[in-house]
N, C-alpha and C positions, 0 to 999 in steps of 0.2 A: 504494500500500500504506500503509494507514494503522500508526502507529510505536504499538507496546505497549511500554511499561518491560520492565525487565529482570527486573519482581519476577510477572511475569503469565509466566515459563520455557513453562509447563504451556500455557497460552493457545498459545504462539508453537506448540506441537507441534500442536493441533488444527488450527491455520490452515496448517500445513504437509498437512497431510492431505486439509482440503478445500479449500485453493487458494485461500482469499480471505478475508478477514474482513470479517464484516456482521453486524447483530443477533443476527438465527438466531442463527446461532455460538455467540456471546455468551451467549444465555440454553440453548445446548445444553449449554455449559461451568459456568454458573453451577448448573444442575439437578445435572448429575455432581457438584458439590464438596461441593451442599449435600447431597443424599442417600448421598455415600458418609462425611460427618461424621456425619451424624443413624444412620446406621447403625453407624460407628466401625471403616469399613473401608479397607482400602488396592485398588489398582487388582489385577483379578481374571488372576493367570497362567494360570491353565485358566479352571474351570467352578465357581468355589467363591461368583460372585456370576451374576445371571441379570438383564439389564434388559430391560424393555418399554417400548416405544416407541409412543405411539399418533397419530404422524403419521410422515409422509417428508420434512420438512425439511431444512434444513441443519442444526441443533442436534444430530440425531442421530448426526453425525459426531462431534463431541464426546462423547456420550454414548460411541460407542466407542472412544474415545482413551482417558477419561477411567478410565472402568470396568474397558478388557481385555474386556469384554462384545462379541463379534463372532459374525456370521451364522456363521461359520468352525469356529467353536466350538459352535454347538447354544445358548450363552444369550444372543443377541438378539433377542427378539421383536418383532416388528412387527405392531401392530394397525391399520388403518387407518381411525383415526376422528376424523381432522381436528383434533384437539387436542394443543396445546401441552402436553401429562400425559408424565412418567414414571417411570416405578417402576422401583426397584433392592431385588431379594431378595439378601437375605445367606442362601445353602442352611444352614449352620452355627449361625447365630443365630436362625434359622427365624423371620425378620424380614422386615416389605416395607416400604419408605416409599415413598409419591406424591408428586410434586410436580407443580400444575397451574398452569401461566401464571396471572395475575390480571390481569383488563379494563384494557385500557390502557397496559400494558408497553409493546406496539412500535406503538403511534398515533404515526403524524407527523404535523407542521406540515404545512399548504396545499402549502407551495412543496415540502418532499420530496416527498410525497406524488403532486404533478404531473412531478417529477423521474422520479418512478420509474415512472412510467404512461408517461411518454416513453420509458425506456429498454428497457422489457418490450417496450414496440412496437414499439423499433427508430428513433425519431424524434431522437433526443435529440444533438444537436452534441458537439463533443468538449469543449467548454468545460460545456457542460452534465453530459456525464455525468464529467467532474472536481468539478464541485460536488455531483454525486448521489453520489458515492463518498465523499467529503467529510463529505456529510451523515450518512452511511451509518455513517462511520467514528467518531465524533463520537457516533451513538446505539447503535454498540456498547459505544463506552467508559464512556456513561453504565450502560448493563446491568454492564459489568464490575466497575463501582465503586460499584455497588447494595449495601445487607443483602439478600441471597435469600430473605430472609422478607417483604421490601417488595415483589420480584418473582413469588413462587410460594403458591398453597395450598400449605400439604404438611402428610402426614397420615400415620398410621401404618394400611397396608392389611393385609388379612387372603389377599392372594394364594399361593396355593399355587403354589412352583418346579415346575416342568415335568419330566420324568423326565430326570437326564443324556445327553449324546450317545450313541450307540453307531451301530457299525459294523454296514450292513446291503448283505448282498449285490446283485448285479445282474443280468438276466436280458435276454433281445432282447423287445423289443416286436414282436407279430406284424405289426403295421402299418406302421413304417419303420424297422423293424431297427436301430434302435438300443437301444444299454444301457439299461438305468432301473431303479430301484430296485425291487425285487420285491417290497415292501409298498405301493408306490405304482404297481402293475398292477391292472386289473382283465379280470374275463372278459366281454366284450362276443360275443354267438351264437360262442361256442365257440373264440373268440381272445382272448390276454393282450394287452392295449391299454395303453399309456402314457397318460397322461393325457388328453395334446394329440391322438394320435390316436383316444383314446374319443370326446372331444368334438367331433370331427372326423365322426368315424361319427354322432355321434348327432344335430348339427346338417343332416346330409345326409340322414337316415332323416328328419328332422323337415318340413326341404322334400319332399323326396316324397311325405311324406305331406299337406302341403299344396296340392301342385299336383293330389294326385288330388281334394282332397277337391274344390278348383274347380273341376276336370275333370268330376266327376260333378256337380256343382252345373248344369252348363250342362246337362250332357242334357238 
């Protein structure tokens, strides 16, 4: 475990959250500071801030620490487009700010870089993957003690907040009888289908309808 000062409190909550500290982290936490300053807000007890997140990294742990923004709640959005971006709406100041990684942040040196290819693979000694955590630890702390203007675009966006949570009832799926939200059924030939079982039905009609077409193809 790499040792953060006592003046990074906020920092120690995130890394308690997601269990380890590494870059991610680092610029998940540096994005939450710097977009809830540029905004001039404090961390959200309900729904009164909404972030979007447009990857699934570590960082996004942070981002929920940081903000009070949780899937739990209705304002964490997850977009999935591989980018270090994200946005924090303030509902109230009818405000968005972005903040997008900048080329180059988390480039390591050779030797990390081979460090970490070892350890994703599983090859890496235990002396090694102490230096890879090492290394690890060491280019979080340089993220930590970054300006977030040297680490991030950030810009002010024209995103529109998402309509608050609300409570929506439940109904059986005619297809494995479980609960599911009754705005998230559809009628598939005369049955209420949960999701997984619509696409279930439809992938199976889909083969069928492919082996006939082979089928007839050979006559």
């Amino acid at each position: 475990m790499v040792e953060i000062g006592n003046e990074q409190g906020d920092f120690k909550e995130c890394v308690g959250f997601h269990g380890h500290v590494c870059p991610g982290l680092a610029i998940g936490f540096q994005a939450a500071r710097v977009l809830m300053k540029e905004l001039g807000v404090r961390r959200a007890s309900d729904e009164e801030l909404v972030a979007i997140v447009e990857n699934d990294a570590c960082g996004v742990d942070a981002i929920q620490v940081m903000t009070g923004c949780t899937f739990g709640k209705g304002n964490f959005i997850f977009k999935n487009y591989g980018k270090q971006a994200f946005t924090l709406i303030a509902r109230n100041r009818r405000r968005a700010v972005r903040a997008c990684l900048r080329p180059g942040v988390l480039d390591r040196d050779r030797s990390h870089l081979a460090l970490f290819e070892k350890v994703q693979d599983g090859d890496a000694s235990p002396e090694e993957t102490k230096q890879f955590t090492r290394l690890h630890g060491e280019q979080a702390r340089r993220i930590l003690e970054a300006d977030p203007h040297s680490l991030f675009k950030i810009e002010e966006v024209s995103t529109e907040a998402p309509p608050r949570a609300r409570i929506v009832g439940s109904e059986i799926c005619d297809g494995c009888g479980e609960p599911a939200r009754i705005d998230m059924l559809s009628q598939v030939h005369g049955q209420r289908l949960c999701i997984a079982c619509a696409r279930r039905r439809f992938s199976s009609a889909k083969t069928k309808d492919t082996t006939s077409t082979k089928e007839t193809g050979n006559e």
